[in-house]
C-alpha positions, 0 to 999 in steps of 0.5 A, spaced: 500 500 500 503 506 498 499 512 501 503 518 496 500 522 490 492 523 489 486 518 490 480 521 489 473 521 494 470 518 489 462 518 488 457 513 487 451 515 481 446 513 481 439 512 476 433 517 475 430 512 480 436 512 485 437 506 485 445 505 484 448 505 477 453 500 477 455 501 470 456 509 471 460 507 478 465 503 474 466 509 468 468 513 473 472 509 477 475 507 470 476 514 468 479 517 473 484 511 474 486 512 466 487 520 468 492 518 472 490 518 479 494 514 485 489 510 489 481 511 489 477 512 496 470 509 495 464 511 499 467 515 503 464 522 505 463 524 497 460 517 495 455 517 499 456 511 505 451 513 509 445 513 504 447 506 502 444 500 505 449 494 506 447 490 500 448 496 496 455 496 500 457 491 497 455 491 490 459 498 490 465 495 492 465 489 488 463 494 483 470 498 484 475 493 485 473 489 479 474 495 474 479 497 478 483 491 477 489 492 481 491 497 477 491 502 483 489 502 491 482 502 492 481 504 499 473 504 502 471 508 507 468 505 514 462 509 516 456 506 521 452 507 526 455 502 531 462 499 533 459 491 531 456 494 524 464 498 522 466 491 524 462 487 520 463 491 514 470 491 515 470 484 514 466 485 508 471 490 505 477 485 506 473 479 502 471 483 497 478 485 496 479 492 498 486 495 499 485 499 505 480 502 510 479 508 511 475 508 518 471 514 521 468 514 528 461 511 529 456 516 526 451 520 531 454 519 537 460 524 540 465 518 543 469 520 549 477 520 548 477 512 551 471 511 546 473 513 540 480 509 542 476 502 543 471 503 536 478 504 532 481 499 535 476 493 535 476 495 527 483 494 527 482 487 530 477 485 525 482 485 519 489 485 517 488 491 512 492 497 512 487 502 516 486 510 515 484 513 520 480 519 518 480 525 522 475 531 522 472 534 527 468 540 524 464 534 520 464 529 526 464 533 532 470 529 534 478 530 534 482 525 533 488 528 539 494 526 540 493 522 546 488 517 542 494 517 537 499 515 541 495 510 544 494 507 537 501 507 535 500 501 539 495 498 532 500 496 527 496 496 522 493 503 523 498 506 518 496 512 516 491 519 518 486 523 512 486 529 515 481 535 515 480 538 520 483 545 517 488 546 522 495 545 519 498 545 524 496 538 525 501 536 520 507 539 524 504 536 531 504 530 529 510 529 526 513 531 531 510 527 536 510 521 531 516 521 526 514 517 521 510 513 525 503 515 521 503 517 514 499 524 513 493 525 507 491 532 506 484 531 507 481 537 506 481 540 498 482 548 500 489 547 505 492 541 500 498 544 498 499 547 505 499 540 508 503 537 501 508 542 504 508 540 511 508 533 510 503 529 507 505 524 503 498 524 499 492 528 497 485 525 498 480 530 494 473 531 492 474 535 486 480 531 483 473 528 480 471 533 476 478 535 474 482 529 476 489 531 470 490 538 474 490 535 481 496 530 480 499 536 475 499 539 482 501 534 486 507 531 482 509 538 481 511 539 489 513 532 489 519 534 484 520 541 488 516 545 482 512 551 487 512 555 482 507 551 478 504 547 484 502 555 486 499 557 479 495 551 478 493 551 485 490 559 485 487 556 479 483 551 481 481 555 489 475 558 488 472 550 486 476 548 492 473 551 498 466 547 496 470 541 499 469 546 505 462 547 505 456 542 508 453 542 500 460 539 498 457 532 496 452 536 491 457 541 489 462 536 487 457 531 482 454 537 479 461 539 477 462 532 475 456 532 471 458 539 467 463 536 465 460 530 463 465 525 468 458 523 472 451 526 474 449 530 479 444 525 482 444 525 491 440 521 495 436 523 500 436 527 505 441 531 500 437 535 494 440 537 487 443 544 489 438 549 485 436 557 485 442 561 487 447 557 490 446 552 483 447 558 478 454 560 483 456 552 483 455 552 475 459 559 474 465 557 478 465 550 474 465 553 467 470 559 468 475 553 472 473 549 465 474 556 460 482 557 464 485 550 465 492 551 467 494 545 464 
């Protein structure tokens, strides 16, 4: 498993009747694989986890690793209610195929530090995939502290961190509190290149769905030490990346994919298409972004 360069958070696409789409789940998946991307996450936050029901799960990820077929990691987000329900989809995940976890606290419940230790570990007994954990506090109400890091240090396979709480002097924390011990991923679309240069190894990003070519432009222009043309597509591609900031961040990213002709716009309920104003601005930054590619 090597946890450097872009993996997308990708979306799952659905039908006019929001069943799943299968066939338009795998081309881009695929699409996204032949545009150079270095790992996929796959139901995560942007593919929708929580609207799927189990079985749907599971057609998801055979779905993924069968287009994928090796060619690059595919990491699958753990995301569930209850400590039973994250363990059993993490055994799932591992007969599937998956290359990697991305594990996130059980969902609703704010967990004491001892709590979020205990989900997070009883994971990590379930399989002996690599585990990322996924640290974002302003979405889950929970952070991940140094505390409960080092008491995990303990797991050997819990490997890396996705972080996105925004706070960049978390990269810099746990560096020094840790070394090498976990590998960083900058999570969080708008501070990427600042945690790029702060250490993270690799970018998990919403908008590399929509423009997938000038995201790994980025990053492998700051992996060769080229700030200068890493700055210049990054102030390009700003205005789009402050979406992955936002609570519509989901409908946001698939409307983007859709305009440029990469997925549909489609969303499970509770969330809605965006419309009015908010759709009208979304469009606007998406076909500017498009008329002025830097690449």
């Amino acid at each position: 498993m090597q946890w450097s360069g872009v993996f997308p958070a990708a979306t799952t696409q659905f039908a006019a009747d929001l069943s799943i789409d299968v066939a338009e789940t795998q081309r881009v998946l695929d699409n996204l694989v032949k545009d150079g991307v270095h790992g996929l996450v796959v139901m995560g936050t942007c593919g929708e986890n929580n609207s799927l029901e189990p079985d749907e799960k599971i057609r998801v990820l055979e779905a993924a690793v069968e287009v994928v077929a090796k060619r690059v990691p595919v990491i699958v987000g753990v995301s569930e209610m209850t400590t039973p329900r994250a363990v059993a989809w993490a055994k799932e995940a591992s007969r599937i195929g998956a290359d990697a976890l991305m594990v996130l606290p059980a969902m609703v419940y704010v967990p004491k530090p001892h709590e979020l230790e205990h989900h997070f570990k009883a994971v990590a007994a379930a399989t002996d995939m690599p585990i990322m954990l996924y640290n974002n506090p302003t979405a889950y109400r929970v952070n991940i502290e140094m505390d409960v890091l080092e008491r995990l240090a303990e797991v050997p396979t819990i490997v890396a961190v996705k972080e996105s709480s925004g706070n960049t002097t978390r990269y810099t924390d746990v560096y020094n509190a840790f070394g090498d011990r976990f590998t960083i991923m900058a999570g969080l679309d708008d501070v990427a290149f600042e945690g790029l240069l702060l250490g993270a190894e690799g970018w998990i990003s919403g908008l590399t769905s929509a423009f997938p070519k000038e995201s790994v432009a980025l990053v492998e222009a700051l992996q060769r030490g080229d700030i200068e043309t890493a700055r210049r597509i990054y102030r390009w591609f700003m205005p789009l990346l402050h979406l992955d900031a936002q609570h519509d961040l989901v409908q946001s990213i698939k409307l983007a994919e859709q305009i440029m002709g990469r997925g549909s716009e489609r969303v499970r309920l509770p969330r809605l298409p965006l419309e009015g104003a908010r759709r009208e601005e979304v469009t606007r930054m998406v076909e500017i972004a498009a008329a002025n590619r830097p690449i």
